[in-house]
PAVEXBA-82054 format. One record per residue (C-alpha): residue in three letters; z, x, y. Coordinates in steps of 0.02 Angstrom, whole numbers, plus 50000, padded with zeros to 5 digits. Each point is the difference from the previous one (the first is absolute). Layout:
BEGIN
ALAZXY
...
//
This chain:
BEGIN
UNK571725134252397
UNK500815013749948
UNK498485006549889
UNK498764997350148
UNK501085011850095
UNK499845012049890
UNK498324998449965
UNK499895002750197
UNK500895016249982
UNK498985005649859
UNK498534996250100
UNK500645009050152
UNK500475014449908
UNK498375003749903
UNK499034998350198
UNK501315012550049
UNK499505009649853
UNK498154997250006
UNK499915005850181
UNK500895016149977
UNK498735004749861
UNK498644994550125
UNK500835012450143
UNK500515013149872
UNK498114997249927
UNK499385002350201
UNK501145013650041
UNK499215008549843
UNK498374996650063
UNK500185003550160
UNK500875018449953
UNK498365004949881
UNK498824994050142
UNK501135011450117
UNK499905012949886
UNK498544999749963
UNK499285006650161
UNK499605016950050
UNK499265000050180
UNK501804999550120
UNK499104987450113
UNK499594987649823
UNK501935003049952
UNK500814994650154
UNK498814985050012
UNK500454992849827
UNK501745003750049
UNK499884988950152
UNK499034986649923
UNK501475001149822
UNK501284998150109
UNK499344984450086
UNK499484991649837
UNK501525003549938
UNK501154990750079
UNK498784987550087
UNK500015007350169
UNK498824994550134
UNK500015017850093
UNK500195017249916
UNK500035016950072
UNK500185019049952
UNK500655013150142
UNK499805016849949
UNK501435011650108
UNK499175013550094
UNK500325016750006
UNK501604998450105
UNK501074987549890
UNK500204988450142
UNK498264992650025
UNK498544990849892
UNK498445009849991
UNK498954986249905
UNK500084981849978
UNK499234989349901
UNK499954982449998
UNK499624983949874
UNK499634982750072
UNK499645004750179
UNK498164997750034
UNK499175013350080
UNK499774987850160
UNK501874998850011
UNK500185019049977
UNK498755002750140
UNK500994987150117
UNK501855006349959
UNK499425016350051
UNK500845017049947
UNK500814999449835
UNK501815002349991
UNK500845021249996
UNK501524994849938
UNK501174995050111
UNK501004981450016
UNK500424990949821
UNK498675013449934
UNK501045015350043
UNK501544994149936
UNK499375000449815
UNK499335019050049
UNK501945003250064
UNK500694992449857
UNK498795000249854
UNK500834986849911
UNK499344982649956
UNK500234989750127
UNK499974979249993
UNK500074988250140
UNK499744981750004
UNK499795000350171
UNK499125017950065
UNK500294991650171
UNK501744999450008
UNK500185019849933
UNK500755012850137
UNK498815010250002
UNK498204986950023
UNK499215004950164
UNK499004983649957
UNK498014999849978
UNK498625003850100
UNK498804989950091
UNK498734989649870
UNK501255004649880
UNK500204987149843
UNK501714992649997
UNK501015007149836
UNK501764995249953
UNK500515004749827
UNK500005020649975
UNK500175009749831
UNK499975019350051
UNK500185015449854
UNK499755016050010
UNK498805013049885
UNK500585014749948
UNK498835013949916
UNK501115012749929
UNK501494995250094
UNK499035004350182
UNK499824981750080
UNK498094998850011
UNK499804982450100
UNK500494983049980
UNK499444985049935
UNK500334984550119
UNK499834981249930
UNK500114984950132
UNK499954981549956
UNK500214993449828
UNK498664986449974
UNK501004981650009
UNK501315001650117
UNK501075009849875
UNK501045013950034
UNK499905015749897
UNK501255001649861
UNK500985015149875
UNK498374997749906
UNK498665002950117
UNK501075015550058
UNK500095006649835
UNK498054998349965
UNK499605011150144
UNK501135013249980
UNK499375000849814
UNK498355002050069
UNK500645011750128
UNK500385011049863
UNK498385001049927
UNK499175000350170
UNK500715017750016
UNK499395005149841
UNK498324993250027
UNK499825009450184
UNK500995016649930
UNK498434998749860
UNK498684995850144
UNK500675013950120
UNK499975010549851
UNK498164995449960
UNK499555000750201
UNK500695018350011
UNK499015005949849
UNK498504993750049
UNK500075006050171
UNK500445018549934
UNK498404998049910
UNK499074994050132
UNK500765017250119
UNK499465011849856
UNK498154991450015
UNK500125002650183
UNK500675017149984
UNK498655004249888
UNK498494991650088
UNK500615010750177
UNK500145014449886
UNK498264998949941
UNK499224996650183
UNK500975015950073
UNK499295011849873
UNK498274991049995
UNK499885004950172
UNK500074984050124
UNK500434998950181
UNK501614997950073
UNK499484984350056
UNK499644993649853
UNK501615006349896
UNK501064990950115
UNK498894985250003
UNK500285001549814
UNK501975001150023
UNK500294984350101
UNK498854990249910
UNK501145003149831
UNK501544998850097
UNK499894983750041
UNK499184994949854
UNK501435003849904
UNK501274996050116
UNK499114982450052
UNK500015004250170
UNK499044991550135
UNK499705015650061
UNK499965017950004
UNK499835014550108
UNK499895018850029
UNK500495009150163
UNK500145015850038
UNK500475014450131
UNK498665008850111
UNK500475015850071
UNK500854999750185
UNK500184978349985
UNK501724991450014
UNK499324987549866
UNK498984995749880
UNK498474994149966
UNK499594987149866
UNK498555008949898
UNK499624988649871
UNK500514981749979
UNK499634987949863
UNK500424979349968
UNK500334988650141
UNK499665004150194
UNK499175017349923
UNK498694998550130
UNK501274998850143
UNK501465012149959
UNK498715014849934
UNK500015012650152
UNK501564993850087
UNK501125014750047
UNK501894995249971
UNK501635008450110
UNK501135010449879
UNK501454992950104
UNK500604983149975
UNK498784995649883
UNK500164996649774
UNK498635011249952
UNK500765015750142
UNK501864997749919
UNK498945005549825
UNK499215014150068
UNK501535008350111
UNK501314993949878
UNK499035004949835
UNK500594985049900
UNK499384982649966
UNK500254985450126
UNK500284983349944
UNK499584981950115
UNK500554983949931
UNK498854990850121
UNK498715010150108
UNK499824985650140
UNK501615000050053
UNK500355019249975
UNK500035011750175
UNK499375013149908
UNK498124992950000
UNK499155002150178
UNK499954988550128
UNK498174994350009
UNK499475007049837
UNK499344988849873
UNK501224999349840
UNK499505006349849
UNK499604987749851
UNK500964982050071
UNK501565007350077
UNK501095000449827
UNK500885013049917
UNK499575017650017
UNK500125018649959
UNK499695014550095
UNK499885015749859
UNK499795017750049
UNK498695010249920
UNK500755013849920
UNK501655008850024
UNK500235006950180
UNK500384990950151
UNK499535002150179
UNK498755012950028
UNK499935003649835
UNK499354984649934
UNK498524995549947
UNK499904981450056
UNK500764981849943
UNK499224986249898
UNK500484983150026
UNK500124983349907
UNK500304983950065
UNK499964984249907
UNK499844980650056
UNK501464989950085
UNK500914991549856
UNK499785014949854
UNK501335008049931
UNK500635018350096
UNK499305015249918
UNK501725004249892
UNK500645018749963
UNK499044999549804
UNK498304998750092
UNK500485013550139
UNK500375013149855
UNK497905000749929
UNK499574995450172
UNK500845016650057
UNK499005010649868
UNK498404990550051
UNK500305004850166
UNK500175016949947
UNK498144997949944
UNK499304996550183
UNK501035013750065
UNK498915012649858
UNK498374994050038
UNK500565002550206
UNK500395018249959
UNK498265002949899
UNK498994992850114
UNK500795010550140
UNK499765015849868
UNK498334993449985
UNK499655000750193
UNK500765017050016
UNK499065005749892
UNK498424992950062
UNK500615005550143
UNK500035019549951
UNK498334999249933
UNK499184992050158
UNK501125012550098
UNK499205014549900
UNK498434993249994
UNK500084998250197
UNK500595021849982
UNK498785003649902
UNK498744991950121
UNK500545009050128
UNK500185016949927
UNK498074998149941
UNK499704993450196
UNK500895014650066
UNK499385015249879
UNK498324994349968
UNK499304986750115
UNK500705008350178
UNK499465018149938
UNK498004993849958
UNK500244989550151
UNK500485017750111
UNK498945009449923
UNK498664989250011
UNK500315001650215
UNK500095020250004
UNK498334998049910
UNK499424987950114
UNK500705010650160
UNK499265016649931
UNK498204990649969
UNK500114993350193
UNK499905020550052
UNK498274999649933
UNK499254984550065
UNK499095002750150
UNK499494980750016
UNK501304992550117
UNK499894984249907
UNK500415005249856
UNK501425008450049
UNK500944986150089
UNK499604991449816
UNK500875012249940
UNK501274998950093
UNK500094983349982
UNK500435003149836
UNK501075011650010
UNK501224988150098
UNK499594984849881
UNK500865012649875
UNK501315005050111
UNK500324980050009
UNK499824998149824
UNK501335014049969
UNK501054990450092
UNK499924984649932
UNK500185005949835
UNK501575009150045
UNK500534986050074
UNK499794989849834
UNK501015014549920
UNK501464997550088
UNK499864980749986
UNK499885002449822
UNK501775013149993
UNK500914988750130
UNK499824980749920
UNK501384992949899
UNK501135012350083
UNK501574988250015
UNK499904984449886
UNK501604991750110
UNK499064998950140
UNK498294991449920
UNK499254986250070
UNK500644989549840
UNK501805003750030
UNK499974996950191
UNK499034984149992
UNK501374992349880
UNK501335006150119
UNK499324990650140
UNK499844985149898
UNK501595000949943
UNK500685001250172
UNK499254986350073
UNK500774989749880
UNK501704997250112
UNK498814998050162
UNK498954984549881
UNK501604992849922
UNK499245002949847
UNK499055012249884
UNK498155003350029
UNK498604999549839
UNK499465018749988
UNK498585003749923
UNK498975017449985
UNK498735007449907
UNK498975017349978
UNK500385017550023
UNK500994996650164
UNK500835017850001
UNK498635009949953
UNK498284991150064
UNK500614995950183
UNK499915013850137
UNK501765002550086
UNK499474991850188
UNK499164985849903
UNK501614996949908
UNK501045003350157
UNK498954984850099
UNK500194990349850
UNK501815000150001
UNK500314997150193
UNK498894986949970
UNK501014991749854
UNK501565000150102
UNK499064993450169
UNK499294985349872
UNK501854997149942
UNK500815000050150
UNK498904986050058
UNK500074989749852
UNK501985000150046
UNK499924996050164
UNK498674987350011
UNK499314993449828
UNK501344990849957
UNK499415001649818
UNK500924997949853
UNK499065010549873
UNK498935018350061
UNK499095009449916
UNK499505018949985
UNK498165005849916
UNK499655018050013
UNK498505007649900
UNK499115016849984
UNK498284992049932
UNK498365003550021
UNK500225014850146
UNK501114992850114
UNK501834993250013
UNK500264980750008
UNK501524996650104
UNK500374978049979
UNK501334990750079
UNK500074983149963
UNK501174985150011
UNK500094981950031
UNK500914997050164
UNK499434990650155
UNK498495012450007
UNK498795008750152
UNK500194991250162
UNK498484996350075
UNK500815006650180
UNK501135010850012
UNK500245019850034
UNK499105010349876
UNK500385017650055
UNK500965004949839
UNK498384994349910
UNK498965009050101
UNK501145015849978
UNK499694996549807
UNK498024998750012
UNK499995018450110
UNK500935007649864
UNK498784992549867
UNK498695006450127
UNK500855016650033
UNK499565005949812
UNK498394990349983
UNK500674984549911
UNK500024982450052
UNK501394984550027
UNK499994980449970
UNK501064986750025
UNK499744985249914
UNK500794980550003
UNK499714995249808
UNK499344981149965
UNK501885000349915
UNK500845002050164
UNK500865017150033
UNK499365015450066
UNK499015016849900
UNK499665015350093
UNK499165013149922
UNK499905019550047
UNK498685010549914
UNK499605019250018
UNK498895010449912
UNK500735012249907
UNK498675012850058
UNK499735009550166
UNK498184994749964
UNK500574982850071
UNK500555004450167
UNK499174992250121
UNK498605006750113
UNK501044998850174
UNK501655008549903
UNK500815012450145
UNK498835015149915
UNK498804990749922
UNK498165004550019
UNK500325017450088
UNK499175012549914
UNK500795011249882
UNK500825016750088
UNK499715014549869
UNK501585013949999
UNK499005017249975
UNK501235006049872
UNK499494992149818
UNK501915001749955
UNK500624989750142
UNK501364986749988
UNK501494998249876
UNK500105010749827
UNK499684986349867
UNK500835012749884
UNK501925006050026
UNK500095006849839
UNK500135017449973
UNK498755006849907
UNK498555015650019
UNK498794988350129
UNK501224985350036
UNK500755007650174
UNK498455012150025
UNK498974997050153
UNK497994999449963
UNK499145014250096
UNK499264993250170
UNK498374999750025
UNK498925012150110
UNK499674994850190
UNK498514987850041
UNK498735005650084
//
């Protein structure tokens, strides 16, 4: 008897032994296939799914600690289906039995997680757990997340050994994510110096502003895995801004929308002149009422573009990423600050570009009308003393009032070119006070009337093509169309088209509230379609097969398109005598610039 006991120890003994060289055998295992990873994401997955094989746990889990130290940022889970995911709903921030392994990053073992202080229990659809092994990872003494373990397989509880497994692979966790972080960061500072470079190359090459900052956002979120990305900037005399260029998800519905400065992410950039962080967009004040959220409503950054603030910047580019993904972190602000520094260059050539496009078309536009003035208006007058001193020798009375026909069609057509002159000295005058600048104002004040931020959309030479009582109409037009969208639409989304195509200016309001009623008063309408009428255009309202309203302003941006029963029109032209009447196109000084032409001799 005594030998069969011993035998029974023995026996006992070389289990005990086998199965520690099995564990140590699948701790080493599981440490190389840790380690072996480079990718973050493939790191703390193997973690998770070590851990659980480990020990012979039913559930594992790996919260990463946010930014603040208090909260989880990610989660990830192993043997929760992704039904049961879906049905328990949000995944756990930290707090309850979680948060007390963040508070206290030691390991923590329960046989009964139930019974701890600090369980707040488990949410609906929730899987019962009772047994609880929590440790904590460190990478380079910073506590980087936690690695949770719930229900040891059998009924057991876990044990000294279990404990000391995971922390052993705690240990080389952190190593494995300090290498992986390492690895991330290098290859995302190579992927910035690509992007750096490829913006580089299309600002010197010569492309659009459009399409630089197209170019911009696309990269940024490409390296930064956002959902989405965006570009807005500052118009001149508008409390907002107006999202130029937008790229990823909802691009099609948050392009053209013009965002407050106060109270919102993106306005803190541009006044404060530093980045702005949002752990989850959806719940975060600082996103409009109303407004569609960029990418799913996750975490997001607001970065301004260059290195004023206020006035003096240039614009802000935002990032926003999917509910669930990790918060952008302070080592992928740094190269996102330099990128940004990128949009705000190509900003400030493309605006040196316009100036200077600008200048020439200005001097062009001089030099048009110092050839009008010296040489077209002198052959033009001479011309009609030649034609008055001929009349003194025609003795045919028809021919003579021909002649003096002509003479006034030349007086008229001194005129008119004068009057082209001074259109030609006079446009682009005050660039504050375009029709570009004022439409975005009144778009961006009807956004507290609406409850929430119109699309705004506009295209051509707005400031330049359109004459000033067209663009006048236009805008008292705008804010008539706004106002009523406010106060009787109903709508939750409006948008504004305006477009200087094709010789005349395309005012669009649309939106998809409650529509036209078929009764009702129209006299605000009606007030529209005389001003449309007033400088020969036209006005429509519309009920879209989508439900919704679309009314649509158009004038020409001509005086050719006035219409026939205008308050002068069809009166015949009234000729002034004096070839230099009307304004001096010219108030330079110069030898002929302020010099009256001779008149001409009397009529006879």
């Amino acid at each position: 008897m005594r030998l069969d006991e011993l035998l029974d120890e023995l026996q006992a003994r070389i289990d005990a032994a086998r199965g520690t060289r099995d564990r140590v055998h699948s701790l080493l295992e599981a440490v190389v296939s840790v380690g072996r990873e480079l990718e973050l994401s493939q790191v703390l997955r193997r973690i998770v799914e070590a851990g659980a094989l480990l020990v012979d746990a039913e559930y594992a889990a790996l919260g990463v600690i946010g930014p603040d130290g208090r909260t989880l940022s990610q989660f990830l889970t192993v043997g929760l289906t992704d039904g049961e995911i879906a049905r328990i709903g949000s995944l756990p921030s930290g707090h309850g039995l979680l948060g007390e392994v963040i508070r206290n990053p030691e390991p923590l073992r329960l046989a009964d997680l139930g019974a701890h202080p600090s369980s707040h229990g488990f949410p609906a659809h929730h899987p019962p757990m009772r047994t609880f092994l929590g440790v904590p990872i460190r990478v380079r003494e910073e506590v980087f997340g936690n690695l949770y373990l719930t229900d040891k397989r059998g009924g057991r509880e876990f044990d000294t050994e279990d404990e000391s497994v995971i922390t052993t692979l705690s240990v080389a966790a952190g190593v494995a994510i300090d290498n992986a972080r390492l690895y991330e960061g290098s290859q995302r500072q190579q992927h910035w110096l690509r992007a750096n470079a490829e913006v580089t190359r299309s600002l010197l090459s010569g492309s659009s502003r459009t399409e630089v900052l197209q170019l911009i956002a696309r990269r940024a979120r490409d390296i930064t895995g956002a959902r989405a990305a965006e570009i807005a900037t500052a118009l001149p005399g508008a409390d907002g801004l107006l999202v130029e260029v937008a790229t990823g998800a909802d691009a099609a519905v948050r392009q053209g929308l013009v965002l407050p400065l106060e109270g919102s992410m993106v306005g803190a950039a541009h006044t404060g002149g530093a980045p702005v962080a949002s752990s989850h967009a959806a719940t975060d004040r600082r996103f409009p009422a109303g407004a569609p959220l960029p990418g799913a409503g996750g975490p997001a950054v607001a970065v301004p573009l260059g290195t004023g603030r206020g006035a003096d910047a240039r614009g802000v580019l935002l990032l926003a990423r999917a509910a669930g993904d990790p918060v952008f972190s302070e080592g992928e602000l740094e190269p996102l600050l330099a990128f940004a520094g990128q949009a705000a260059l190509a900003l400030e050539l493309a605006d040196r570009r316009r100036d200077a496009e600008q200048i020439a078309l200005l001097e062009e536009r001089d030099r048009i009308a110092r050839d009008l003035h010296d040489l077209a208006i002198q052959r033009l007058f001479a011309t009609g003393m030649t034609l008055q001193s001929a009349a003194r020798l025609v003795e045919h009375e028809g021919a003579a009032q021909r002649i003096g026909r002509a003479v006034d069609d030349l007086d008229e057509t001194i005129k008119i070119i004068r009057s082209t002159i001074f259109g030609l000295r006079t446009k682009d005058r005050d660039a504050g006070t375009g029709l570009r600048a004022r439409t975005a104002r009144a778009v961006g004040e009807a956004a507290a009337l609406l409850g929430h931020p119109p699309r705004l959309s506009m295209e051509g030479l707005l400031d330049t093509d359109v004459p000033a009582d067209v663009a006048d109409h236009a805008v008292a037009v705008l804010g008539e169309l706004l106002s009523n969208a406010a106060r009787h639409s109903r709508a939750t989304r409006v948008g504004v088209s305006l477009k200087a195509t094709g010789g005349e200016l395309v005012l669009t309001v649309s939106d998809n509230g409650v529509g036209i009623p078929a009764r009702g008063r129209r006299s605000g309408l009606a007030n529209l379609a005389e001003r449309a009428r007033r400088v020969g255009g036209t006005f429509l309202a519309e009920t879209p097969a989508e439900g919704g309203s679309r009314l649509t302003w158009r004038a020409p941006l001509h005086a050719d398109g006035l219409p026939p029963d205008g308050p002068d029109a069809g009166a015949p032209p009234q000729p002034d005598p004096r070839p230099d009447a009307g304004p001096d196109p010219d108030p330079r000084p110069g030898p002929d610039a302020l010099e009256p032409e001779p008149a001409p001799a009397p009529r006879r």
